[in-house]
N, C-alpha and C positions, 0 to 999 in steps of 0.2 A: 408380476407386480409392475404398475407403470412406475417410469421413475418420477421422482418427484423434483418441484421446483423450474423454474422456467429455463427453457432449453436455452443452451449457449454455443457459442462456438469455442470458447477457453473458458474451460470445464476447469475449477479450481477443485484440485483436491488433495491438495496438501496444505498442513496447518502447520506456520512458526509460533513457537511462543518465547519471547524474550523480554527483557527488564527492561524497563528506563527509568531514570532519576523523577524525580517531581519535575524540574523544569522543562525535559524533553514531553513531558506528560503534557504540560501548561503550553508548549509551544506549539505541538500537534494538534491541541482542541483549538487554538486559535484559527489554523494556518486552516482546521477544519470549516470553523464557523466563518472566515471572510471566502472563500474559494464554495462552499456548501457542499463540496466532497465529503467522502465519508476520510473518516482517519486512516482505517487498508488503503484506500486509493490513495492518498496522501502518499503512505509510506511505499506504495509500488512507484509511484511518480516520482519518490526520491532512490529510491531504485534505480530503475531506469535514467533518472538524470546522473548520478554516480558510472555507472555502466560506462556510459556516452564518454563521459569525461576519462577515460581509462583506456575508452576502444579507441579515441583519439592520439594517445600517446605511443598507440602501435605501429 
């Protein structure tokens, strides 16, 4: 069976699922619809910014 879906180089295949308040909710659609990222990439982009800010302090 071929695989399906378009080939990548960073194959996501693991899934988080967590809570957020209404307002984290309200803030991420926003930060979604001026930037026209999706909300995942949003939240990997605050990710990775968090990261950064940490691997500096080493």
């Amino acid at each position: 069976m071929s695989p399906k879906g378009r080939p990548t180089n960073d194959p996501k295949k693991t899934s988080s699922h967590f809570r957020l308040s209404d307002e984290d909710v309200k803030l991420l659609a926003i930060c979604s619809k001026e930037t026209g990222l999706s909300k995942t990439e949003i939240v990997r982009q605050g990710i990775r910014e968090v990261y950064a800010k940490i691997s500096k302090k080493k």
